[in-house]
KEBA-91956 format. One record per residue: x, y, z of N, C-alpha, C, O in turn. Coordinates in steps of 0.02 Angstrom, whole numbers, plus 50000, padded with zeros to 5 digits. Layout:
BEGIN
XYZXYZXYZXYZ ...
This chain:
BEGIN
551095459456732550805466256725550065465656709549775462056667 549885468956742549015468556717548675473056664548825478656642 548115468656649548225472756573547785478956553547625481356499 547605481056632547245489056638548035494256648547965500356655 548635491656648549155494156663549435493456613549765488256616 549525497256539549955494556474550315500156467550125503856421 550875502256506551365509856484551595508756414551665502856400 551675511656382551935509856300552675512356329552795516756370 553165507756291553815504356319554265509156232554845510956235 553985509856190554465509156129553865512556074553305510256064 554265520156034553865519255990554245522455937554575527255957 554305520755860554915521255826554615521155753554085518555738 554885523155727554675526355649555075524355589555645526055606 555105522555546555615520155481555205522855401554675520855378 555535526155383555325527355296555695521655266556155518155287 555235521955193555505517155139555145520655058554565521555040 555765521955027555495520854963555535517054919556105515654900 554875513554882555055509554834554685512254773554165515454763 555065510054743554985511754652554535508254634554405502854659 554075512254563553365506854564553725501654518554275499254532 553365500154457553335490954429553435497254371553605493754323 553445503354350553505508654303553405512154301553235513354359 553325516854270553105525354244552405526154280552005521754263 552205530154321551405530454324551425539554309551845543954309 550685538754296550335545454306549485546454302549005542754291 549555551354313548775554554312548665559154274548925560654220 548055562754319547925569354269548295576554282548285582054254 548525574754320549065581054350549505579254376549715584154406 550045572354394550625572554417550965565754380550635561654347 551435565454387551765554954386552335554054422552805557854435 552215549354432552825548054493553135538954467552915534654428 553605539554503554115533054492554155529454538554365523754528 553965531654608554115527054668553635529554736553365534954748 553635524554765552855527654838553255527754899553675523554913 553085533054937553415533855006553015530155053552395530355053 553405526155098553045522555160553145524455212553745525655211 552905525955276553285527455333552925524055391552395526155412 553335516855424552975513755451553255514555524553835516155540 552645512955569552695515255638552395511255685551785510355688 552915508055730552875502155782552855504855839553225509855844 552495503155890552225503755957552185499456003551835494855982 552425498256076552605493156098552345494056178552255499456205 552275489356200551895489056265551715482356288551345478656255 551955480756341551915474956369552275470356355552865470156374 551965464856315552295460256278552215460256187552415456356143 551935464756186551525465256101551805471856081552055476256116 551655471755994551885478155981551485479155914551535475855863 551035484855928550645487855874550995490555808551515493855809 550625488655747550895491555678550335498455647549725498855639 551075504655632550415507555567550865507155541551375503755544 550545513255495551015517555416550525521255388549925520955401 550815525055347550625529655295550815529155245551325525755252 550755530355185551075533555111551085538855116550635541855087 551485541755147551885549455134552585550355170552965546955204 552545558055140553405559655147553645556355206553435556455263 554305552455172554975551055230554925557055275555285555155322 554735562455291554985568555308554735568555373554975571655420 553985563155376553695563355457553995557355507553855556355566 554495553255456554775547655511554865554255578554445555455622 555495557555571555745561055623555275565555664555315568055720 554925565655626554115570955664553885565655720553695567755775 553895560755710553405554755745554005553255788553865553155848 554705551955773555125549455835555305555655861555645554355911 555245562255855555705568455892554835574155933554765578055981 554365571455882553855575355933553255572455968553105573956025 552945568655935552545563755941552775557156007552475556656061 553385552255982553455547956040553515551056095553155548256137 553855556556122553715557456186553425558056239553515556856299 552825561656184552195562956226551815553756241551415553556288 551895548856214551675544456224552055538656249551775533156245 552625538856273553115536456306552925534456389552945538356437 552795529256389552525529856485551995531256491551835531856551 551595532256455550725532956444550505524756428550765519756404 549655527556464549225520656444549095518656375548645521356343 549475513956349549355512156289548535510656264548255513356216 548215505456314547385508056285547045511856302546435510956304 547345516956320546845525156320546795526256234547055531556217 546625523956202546865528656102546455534656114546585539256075 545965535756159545625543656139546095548956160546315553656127 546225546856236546635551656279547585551856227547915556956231 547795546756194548355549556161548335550456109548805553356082 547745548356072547595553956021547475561956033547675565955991 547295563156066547095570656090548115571556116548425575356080 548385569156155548925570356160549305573456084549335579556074 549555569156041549725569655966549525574655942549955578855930 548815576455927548415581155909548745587255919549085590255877 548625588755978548985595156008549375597455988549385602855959 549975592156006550605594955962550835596455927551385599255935 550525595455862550535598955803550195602455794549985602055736 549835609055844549485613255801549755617655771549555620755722 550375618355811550735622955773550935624355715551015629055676 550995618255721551495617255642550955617655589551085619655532 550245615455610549785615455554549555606055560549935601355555 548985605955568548575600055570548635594655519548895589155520 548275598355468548215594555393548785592055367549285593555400 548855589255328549345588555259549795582955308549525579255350 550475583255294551115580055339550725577955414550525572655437 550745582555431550585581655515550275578455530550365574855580 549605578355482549015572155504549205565155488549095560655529 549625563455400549775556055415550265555555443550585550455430 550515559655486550895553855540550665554755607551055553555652 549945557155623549435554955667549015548955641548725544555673 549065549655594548855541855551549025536355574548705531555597 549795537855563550165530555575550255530655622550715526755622 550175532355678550365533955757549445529855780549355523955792 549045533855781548375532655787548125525855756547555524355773 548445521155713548145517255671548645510455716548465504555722 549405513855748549685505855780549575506055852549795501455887 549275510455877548825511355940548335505555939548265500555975 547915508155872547415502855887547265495155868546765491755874 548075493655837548285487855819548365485355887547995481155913 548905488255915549255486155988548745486256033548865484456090 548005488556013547685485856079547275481456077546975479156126 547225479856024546945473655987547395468555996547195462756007 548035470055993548415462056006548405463256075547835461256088 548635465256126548575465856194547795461256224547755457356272 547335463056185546835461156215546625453456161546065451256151 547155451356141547205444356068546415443656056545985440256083 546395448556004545575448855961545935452255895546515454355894 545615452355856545515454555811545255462355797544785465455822 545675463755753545565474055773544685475455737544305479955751 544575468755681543785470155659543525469955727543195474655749 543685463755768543245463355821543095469755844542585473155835 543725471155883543825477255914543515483455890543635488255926 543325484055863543105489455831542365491055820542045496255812 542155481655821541095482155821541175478355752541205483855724 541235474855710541145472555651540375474955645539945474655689 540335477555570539435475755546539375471755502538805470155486 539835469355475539955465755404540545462055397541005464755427 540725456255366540975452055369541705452755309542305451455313 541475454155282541925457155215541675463755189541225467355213 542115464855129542175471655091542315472655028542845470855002 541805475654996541905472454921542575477554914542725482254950 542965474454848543425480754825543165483054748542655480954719 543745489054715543725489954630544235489554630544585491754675 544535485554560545245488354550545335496354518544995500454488 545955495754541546155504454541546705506954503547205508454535 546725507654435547525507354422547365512154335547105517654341 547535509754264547315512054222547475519754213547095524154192 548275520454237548475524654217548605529354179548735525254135 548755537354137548675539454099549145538654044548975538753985 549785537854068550345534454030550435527154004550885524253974 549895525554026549845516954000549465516153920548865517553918 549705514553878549415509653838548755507553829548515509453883 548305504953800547555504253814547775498353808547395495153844 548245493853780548375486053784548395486053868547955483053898 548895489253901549125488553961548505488854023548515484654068 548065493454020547505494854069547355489254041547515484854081 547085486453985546665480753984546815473554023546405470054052 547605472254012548055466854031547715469454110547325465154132 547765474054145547985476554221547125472754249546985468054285 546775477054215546095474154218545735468954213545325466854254 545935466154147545605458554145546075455354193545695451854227 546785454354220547255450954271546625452054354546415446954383 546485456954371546035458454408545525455954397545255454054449 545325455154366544505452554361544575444054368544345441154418 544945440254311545025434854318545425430654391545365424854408 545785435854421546215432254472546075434054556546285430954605 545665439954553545385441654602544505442454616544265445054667 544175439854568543565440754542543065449654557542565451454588 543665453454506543355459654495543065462854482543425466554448 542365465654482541745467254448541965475254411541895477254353 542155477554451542095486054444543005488754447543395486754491 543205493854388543695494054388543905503554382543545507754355 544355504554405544245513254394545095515554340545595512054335 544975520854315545205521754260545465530954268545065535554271 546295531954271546435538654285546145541954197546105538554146 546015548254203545765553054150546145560454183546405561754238 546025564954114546105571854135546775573454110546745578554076 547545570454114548055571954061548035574653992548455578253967 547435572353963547525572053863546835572553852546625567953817 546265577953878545595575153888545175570253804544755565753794 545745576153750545555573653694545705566253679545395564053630 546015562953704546125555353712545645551553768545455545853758 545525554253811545165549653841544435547453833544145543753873 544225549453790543345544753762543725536953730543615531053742 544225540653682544585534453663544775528453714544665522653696 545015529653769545445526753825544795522953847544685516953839 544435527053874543725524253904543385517253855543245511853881 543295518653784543075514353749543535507753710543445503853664 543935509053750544425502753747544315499453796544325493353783 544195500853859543935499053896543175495853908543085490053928 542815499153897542075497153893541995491453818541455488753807 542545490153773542325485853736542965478853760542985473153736 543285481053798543695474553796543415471453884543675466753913 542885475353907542645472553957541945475253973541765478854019 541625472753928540745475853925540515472653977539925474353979 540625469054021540165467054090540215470954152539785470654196 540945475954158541105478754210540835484654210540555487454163 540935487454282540755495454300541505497154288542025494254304 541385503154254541795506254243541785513954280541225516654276 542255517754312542435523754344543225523654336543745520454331 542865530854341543675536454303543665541854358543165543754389 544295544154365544625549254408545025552854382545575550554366 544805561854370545375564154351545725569854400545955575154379 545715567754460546285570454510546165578154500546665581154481 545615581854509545395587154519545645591454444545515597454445 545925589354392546455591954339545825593754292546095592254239 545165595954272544865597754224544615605154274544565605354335 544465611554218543965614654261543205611254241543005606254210 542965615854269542005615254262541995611654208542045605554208 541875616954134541715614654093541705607954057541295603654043 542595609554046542605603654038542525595554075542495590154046 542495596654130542465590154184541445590854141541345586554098 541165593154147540345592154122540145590154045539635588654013 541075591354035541005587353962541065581253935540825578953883 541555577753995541765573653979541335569154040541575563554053 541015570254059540345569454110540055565254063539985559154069 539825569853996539125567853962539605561753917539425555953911 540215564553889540615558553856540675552553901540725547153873 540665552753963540835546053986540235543753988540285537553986 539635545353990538995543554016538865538253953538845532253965 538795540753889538915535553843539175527853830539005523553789 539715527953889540155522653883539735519053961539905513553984 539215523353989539115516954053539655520154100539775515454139 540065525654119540375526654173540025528154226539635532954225 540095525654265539495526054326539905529754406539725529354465 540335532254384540905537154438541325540454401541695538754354 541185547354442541735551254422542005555354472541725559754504 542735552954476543015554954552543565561854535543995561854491 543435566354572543885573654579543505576254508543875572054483 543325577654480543265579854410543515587454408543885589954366 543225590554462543845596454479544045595354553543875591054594 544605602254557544715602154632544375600154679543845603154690 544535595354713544165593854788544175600854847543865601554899 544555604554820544255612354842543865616054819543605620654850 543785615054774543035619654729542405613454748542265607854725 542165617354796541675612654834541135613454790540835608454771 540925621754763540425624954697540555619554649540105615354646 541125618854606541355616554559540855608554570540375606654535 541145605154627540815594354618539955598154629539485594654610 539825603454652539045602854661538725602554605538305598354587 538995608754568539015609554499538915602954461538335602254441 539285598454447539545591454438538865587554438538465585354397 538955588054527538525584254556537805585154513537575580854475 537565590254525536865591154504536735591154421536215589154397 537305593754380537075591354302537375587254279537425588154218 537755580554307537975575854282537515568454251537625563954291 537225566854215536945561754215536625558054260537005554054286 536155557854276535965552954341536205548254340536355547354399 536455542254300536765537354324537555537454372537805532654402 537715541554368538445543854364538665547554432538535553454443 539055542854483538765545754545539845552954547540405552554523 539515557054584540265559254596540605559354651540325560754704 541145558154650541675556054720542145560954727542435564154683 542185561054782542715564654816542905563054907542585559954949 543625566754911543585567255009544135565754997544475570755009 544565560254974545425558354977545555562055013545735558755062 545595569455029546275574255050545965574855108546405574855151 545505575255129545075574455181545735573455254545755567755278 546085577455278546195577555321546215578955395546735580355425 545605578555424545115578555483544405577855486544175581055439 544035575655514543215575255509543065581555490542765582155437 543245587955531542825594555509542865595555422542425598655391 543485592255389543375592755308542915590655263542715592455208 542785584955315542005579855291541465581255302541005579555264 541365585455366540785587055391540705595755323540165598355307 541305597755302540945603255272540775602755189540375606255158 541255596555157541045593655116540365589355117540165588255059 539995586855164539545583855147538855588855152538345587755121 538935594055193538405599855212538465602455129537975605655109 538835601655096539075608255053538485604754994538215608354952 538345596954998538195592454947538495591154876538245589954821 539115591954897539705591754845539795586354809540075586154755 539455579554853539795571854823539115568454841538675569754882 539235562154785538715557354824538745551354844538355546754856 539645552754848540145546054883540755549254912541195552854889 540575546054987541315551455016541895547555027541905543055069 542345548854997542765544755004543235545355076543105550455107 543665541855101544075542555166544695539255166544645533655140 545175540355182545855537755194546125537755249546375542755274 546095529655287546345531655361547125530555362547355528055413 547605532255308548305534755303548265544055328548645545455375 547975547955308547885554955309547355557555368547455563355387 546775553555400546245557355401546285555955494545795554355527 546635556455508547055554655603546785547355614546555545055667 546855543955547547035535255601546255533755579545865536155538 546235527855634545595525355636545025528955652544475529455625 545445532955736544955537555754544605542755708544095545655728 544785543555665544655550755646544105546555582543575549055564 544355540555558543845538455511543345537655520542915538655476 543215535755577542555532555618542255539055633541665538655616 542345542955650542275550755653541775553055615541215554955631 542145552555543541985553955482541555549955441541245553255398 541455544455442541305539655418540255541255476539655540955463 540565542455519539825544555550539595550455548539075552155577 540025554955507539705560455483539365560255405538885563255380 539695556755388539525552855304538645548855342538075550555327 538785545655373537935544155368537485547855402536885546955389 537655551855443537245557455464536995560655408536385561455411 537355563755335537055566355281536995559255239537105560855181 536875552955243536575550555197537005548355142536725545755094 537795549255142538325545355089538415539055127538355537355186 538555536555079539165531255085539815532655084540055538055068 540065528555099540705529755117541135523355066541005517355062 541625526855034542155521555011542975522855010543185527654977 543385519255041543985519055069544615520555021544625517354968 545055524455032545205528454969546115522854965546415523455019 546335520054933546915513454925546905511454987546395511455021 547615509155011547915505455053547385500455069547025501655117 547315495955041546785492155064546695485655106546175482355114 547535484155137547625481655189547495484455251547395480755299 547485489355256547585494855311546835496755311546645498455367 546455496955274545785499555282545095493355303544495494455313 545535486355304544995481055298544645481255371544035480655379 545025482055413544735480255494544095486155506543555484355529 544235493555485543905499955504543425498555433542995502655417 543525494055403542845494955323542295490755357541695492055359 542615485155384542055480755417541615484755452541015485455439 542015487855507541655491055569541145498855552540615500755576 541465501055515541205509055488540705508455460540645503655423 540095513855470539345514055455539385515755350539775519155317 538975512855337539095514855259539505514355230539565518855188 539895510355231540465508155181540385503755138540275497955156 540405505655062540235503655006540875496554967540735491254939 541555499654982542065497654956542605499554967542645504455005 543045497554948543935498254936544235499054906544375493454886 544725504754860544975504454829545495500454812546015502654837 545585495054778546165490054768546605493754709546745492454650 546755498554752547575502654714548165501954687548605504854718 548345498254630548965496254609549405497354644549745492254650 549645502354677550315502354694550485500454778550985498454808 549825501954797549875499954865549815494354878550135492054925 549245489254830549235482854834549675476554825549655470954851 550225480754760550815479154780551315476054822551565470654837 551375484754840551855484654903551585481154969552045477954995 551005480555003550645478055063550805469155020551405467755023 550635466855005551095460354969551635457254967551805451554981 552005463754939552595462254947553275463255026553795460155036 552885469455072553295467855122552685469755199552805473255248 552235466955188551665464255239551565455755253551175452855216 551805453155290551755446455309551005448255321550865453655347 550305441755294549605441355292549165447055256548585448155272 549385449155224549165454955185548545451955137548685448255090 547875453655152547155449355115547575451655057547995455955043 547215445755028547055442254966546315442354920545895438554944 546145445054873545345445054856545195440354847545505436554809 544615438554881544365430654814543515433054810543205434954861 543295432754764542705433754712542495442454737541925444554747 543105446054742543105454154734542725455254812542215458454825 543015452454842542845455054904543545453354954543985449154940 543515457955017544215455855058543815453955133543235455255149 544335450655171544005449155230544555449055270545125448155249 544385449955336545005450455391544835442555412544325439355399 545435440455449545545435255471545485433055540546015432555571 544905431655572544825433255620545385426855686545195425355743 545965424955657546135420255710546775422955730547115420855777 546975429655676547685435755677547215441155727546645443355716 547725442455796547475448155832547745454155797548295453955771 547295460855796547625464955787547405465655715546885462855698 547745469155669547495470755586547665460155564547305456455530 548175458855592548365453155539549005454255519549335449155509 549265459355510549935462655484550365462955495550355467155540 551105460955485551805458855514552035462455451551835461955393 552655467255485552985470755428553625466955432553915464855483 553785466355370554545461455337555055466155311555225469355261 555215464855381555695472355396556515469555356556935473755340 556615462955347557165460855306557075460755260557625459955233 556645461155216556325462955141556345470355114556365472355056 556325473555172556285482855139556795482955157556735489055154 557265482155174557875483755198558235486655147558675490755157 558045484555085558545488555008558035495455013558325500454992 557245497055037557085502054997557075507055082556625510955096 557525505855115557475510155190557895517555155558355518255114 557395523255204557615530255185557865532355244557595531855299 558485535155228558775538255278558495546255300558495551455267 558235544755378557865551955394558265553755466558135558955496 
C-alpha cells in the first residue's frame, strides 16, 4: 500500500478508572480516582495512540459518533478529519465532553502519522527546542504540610526540580501557614499556588499580597477562569513579581483568542487533553504569541512533550501528580525528568507511547 493511500482500518475507545495513591483536593472539589479514556487508531500497518482525562462517558461518543465518520478516510489528512469530528458534535455542544474526545481522537491521528511516516511526532510537528522544562504539581489541600514537603523535596531531589506549585483556596485562613512551610522547608525554589477559581476578588487580592511575602511568583485561577474582569483585576494589582495564570478549561482556540484580547493572564495556560488535540493547541498556542504570552502546558505531561517542543512560547509543563503517575504506571516509555527538564526520544516514532493494556485491565470501565 502506498503511503499517500492510508484508509484508517480501526478506531476504538476504552475508559479506565484508577484510584489516586489517596484523598486529594483543592480549593473547590476532591476526588479519589482519575478518569482515562484512551483511543487507538489504525491504518496500514501502524496504529496511533491518544487519551484524555475525562468522563468514561465519551468512550461511546468516540466509538458510536466519531469512528464512523473516519472509518475509510485518509488517515494523514488530520486537518480534513479533524474538521470531519468537529462537525459532529455541534450539536450536542462543542466544549466540555465533546471536545476531549476530539482530543483524544485528534491527538492519535497525529501519533499514527508520525509512526506511518517512522519519525518522531516532535519531528513531525517542526521541533524549536529540544526539551521542556517542567514544575512539580501536586501540594494538595488535604495534605499535611509534612506531606507537600515529602512530595516536593522527592521531586526536587529525584527529578531535579526547581519550581513547585501548591493547591490554595479550601481554608484561605490556613494557607499563609501552608505556603510558609513551604518557603522555609525549601527556600531555593519558586514557589506557585493555584486556587481553582474558588476565592472571589477580594479575597484572591488578599492573599495575592500574602503570598507575595513568601516569594510566590504565580498565581493560577485566583478566581473564575470566567470572570475574565475578575484575573484582569488580579492581573493589574497583583504585585509585580507575581505573574497570573489561567486557560486550563480553554476548550477551543476562540476561548484563547478572547482570553488573551481581554488581558486577563500573563501566562496562558493549554491542555491538549480538552483543547481539540494537537491541532487546536498549535492553534492556540499561536494565538498566545500573537498577544505576547507564553504559553505553559496544563498536566498530562507525557502527552504534551512532542507539541511543547514544537509550539511557539512554551515556557513549561506541568508535572501533575496524578497524571504522572498514571502515564508511568500504564504507558510503556513514558519521559522521565532528569535535571527538571523532559525530552522526547527521538529514535520512538510517533509520541514514544505504548499503552499496557494488560496492566489497566483491573481499572477498565465498562461503557
Amino acid at each position: 500500500m502506498a503511503l499517500s493511500s492510508c484508509p484508517i482500518s480501526r478506531l476504538d475507545a476504552c475508559a479506565f478508572t484508577v484510584p489516586t495513591d489517596g484523598p486529594e483536593a483543592d480549593g473547590t472539589f476532591g476526588w479519589a480516582q482519575t478518569d482515562l479514556v484512551v483511543v487507538e487508531i489504525a491504518a496500514g500497518a501502524r496504529t496511533g495512540l491518544g487519551y484524555t482525562y475525562a468522563s468514561h462517558t465519551i468512550a461511546p461518543l468516540i466509538r458510536e459518533t466519531l469512528a464512523p465518520l473516519l472509518l475509510d478516510r485518509e488517515a494523514l489528512d488530520i486537518g480534513a478529519r479533524a474538521a470531519d469530528i468537529a462537525a459532529a458534535v455541534r450539536n450536542m455542544g462543542r466544549s466540555g465532553m465533546a471536545a476531549t474526545a476530539l482530543s483524544a481522537v485528534d491527538c492519535a491521528l497525529w501519533d499514527l502519522k508520525a509512526r506511518l511516516l517512522d519519525i518522531s511526532l516532535a519531528d513531525l510537528l517542526g521541533a524549536v527546542r529540544d526539551d521542556v522544562a517542567i514544575y512539580g504539581s501536586g501540594g494538595f489541600t488535604n495534605y499535611s504540610d509534612d506531606r507537600t514537603l515529602d512530595q516536593f523535596g522527592g521531586w526536587s531531589r529525584d527529578l531535579g526540580c526547581r519550581a513547585f506549585k501548591m493547591k490554595v483556596g479550601a481554608e484561605p485562613d490556613r494557607d499563609r501557614g501552608r505556603m510558609a512551610a513551604v518557603r522555609n522547608g525549601l527556600p531555593d525554589a519558586e514557589l506557585m499556588i493555584d486556587a481553582n477559581g474558588a476565592l472571589d476578588r477580594k479575597r484572591a487580592l488578599g492573599l495575592a499580597g500574602t503570598a507575595a511575602g513568601l516569594d510566590v511568583t504565580w498565581f493560577e485561577e485566583p478566581v473564575s477562569s470566567d470572570d475574565l474582569e475578575g484575573l484582569r483585576l488580579l492581573r493589574d494589582r497583583a504585585p509585580p513579581a507575581m505573574e497570573i495564570a489561567a486557560g486550563e478549561y480553554a476548550y477551543d482556540p476562540g476561548y484563547v483568542r478572547g482570553m488573551a484580547a481581554s488581558g486577563a493572564v500573563d501566562v496562558m495556560q493549554l491542555d491538549v487533553t480538552r483543547i481539540e488535540g494537537i491541532t487546536g493547541f498549535l492553534k492556540a498556542a499561536a494565538i498566545a504569541e500573537a498577544h505576547h504570552l507564553p504559553v505553559s502546558a496544563h498536566t498530562a505531561p507525557a502527552l504534551h512533550l512532542a507539541v511543547c517542543c514544537a509550539a511557539p512560547g512554551v515556557r513549561h509543563i506541568e508535572w501533575f501528580h496524578d497524571h504522572a503517575r498514571i502515564e508511568a504506571m500504564l504507558f510503556e516509555g513514558a519521559p522521565r525528568p532528569r535535571h527538571g527538564r523532559l525530552a522526547p526520544d527521538p529514535s520512538r516514532p510517533g509520541h514514544g507511547l505504548t499503552f499496557k493494556w494488560r496492566d489497566a485491565e483491573p481499572f477498565a470501565t465498562q461503557t
